[in-house]
Every structure is written in structure tokens, then in C-alpha cells.
C-alpha positions as CSV (number, residue, x, y, z in Angstrom):
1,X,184.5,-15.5,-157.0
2,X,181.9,-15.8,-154.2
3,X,181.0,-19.4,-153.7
4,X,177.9,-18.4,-152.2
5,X,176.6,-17.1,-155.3
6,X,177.3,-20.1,-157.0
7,X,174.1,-21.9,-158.8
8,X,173.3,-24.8,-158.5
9,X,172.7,-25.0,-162.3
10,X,175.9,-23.7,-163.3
11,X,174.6,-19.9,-163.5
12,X,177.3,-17.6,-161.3
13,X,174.6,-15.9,-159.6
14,X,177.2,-13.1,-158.8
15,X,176.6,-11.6,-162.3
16,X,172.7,-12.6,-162.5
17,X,171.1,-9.3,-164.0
18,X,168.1,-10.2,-161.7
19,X,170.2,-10.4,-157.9
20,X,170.1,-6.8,-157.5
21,X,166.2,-6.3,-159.2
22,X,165.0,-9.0,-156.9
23,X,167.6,-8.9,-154.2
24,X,168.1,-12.2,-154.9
25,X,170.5,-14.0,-152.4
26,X,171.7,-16.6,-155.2
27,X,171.3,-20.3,-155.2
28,X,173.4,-21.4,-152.2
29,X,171.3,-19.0,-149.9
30,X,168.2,-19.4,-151.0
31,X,168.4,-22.8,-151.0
32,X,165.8,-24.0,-153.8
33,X,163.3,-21.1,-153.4
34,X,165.0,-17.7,-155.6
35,X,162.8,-15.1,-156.4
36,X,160.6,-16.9,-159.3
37,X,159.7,-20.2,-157.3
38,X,160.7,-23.2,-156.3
39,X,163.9,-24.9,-158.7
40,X,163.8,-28.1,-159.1
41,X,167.3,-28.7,-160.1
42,X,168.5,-26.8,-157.1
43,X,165.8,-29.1,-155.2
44,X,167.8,-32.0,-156.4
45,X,171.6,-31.1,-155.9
46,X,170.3,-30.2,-151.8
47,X,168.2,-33.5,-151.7
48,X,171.9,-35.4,-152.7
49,X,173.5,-33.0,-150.3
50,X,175.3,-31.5,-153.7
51,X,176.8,-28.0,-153.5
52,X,176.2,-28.0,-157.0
53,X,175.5,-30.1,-159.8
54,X,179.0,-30.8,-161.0
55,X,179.7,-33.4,-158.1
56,X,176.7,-35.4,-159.2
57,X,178.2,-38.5,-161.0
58,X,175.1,-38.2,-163.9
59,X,176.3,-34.9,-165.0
60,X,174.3,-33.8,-167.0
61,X,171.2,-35.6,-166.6
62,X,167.5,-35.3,-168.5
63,X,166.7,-32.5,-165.7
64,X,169.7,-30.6,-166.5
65,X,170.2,-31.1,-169.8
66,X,166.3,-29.8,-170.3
67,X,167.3,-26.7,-168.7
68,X,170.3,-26.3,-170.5
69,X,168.5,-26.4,-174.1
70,X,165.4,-24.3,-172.7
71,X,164.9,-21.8,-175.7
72,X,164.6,-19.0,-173.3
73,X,166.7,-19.3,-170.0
74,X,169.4,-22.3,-172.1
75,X,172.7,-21.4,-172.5
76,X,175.8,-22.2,-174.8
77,X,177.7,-24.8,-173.2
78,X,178.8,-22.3,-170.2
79,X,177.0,-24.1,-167.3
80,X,177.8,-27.2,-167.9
81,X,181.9,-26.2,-168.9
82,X,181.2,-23.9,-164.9
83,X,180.0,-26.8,-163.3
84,X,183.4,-28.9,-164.5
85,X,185.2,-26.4,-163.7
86,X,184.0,-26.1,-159.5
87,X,183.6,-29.4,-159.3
88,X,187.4,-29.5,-160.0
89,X,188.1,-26.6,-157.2
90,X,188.7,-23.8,-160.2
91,X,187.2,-20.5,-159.0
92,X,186.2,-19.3,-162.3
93,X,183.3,-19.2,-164.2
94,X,181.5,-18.4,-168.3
95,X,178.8,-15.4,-168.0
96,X,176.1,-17.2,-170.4
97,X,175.2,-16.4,-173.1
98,X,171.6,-16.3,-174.3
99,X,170.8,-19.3,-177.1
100,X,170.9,-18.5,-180.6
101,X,167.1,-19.3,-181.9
102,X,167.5,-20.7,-185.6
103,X,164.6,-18.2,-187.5
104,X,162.6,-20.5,-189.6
């Protein structure tokens, strides 16, 4: 695992269908700014001089949790279980999974 292409977020930008489209450098080289603007969460983890979210001690807060549940870009659980994970040193990481939107 690259720990460059760690995000911020929890995403492993090494797998990111978008790095190679957008030659994206991932979250620790871009530092805030990927190719669709500017990230607030990764804004946040750099302002507390985080490598990522999972050393911040209000994992996961309103900011993160937001993302997590976002109907579009949210996940199953696999960021937040990542961000455990390298917080504890493990070099391992989920591929998300796009969120399962409950038809009405």
C-alpha cells in the first residue's frame, strides 16, 4: 500500500477510478486541492497537522460523518473501518463500495 495515496477521508486513492482520468496525485499530494476542488475534510485533517482523519480524537465527526452518508460519493462503513485501521499502523485498506439507495 502507498501511504501517499492514502485519503484523507478514508478513500485509498490508489484504487480511485478517477487517479488515472484526472491524473490525480491523491490526497497526501495534493494536499486539499484534488482534481474537483477544494476538500474540506482534507482542509481539516492538514489544518490539525493530521495525516489523516483516523488520528483525530472526534473520529468521526458531523463533517465526516456527512460525507460518509452522502447518497452519492457515501460509502458502507469502509472508510471509517480504513481510517482505524492506519491509524493503528495496519497497511491495509476496504475498496468502497457505492451506497445502497432504498427505492421508494
Amino acid at each position: 500500500m502507498d501511504k501517499q495515496m492514502i485519503g484523507m477521508c478514508g478513500t485509498y486513492c490508489g484504487v480511485c477510478e478517477w487517479k488515472e482520468k484526472t491524473s490525480c496525485p491523491g490526497c497526501q499530494a495534493c494536499q486539499g486541492k484534488p482534481f474537483w476542488g477544494e476538500c474540506s475534510i482534507a482542509k481539516c485533517s492538514i489544518n490539525n497537522e493530521y495525516n489523516h482523519c483516523g488520528h483525530c480524537p472526534n473520529l468521526p465527526c458531523n463533517k465526516l460523518q456527512a460525507a460518509f452518508n452522502n447518497k452519492e460519493h457515501g460509502d458502507n462503513g469502509e472508510r471509517l473501518i480504513n481510517l482505524k485501521n492506519w491509524a493503528k499502523g495496519k497497511e491495509t485498506y476496504l475498496k468502497l463500495r457505492t451506497l445502497k439507495i432504498d427505492k421508494e
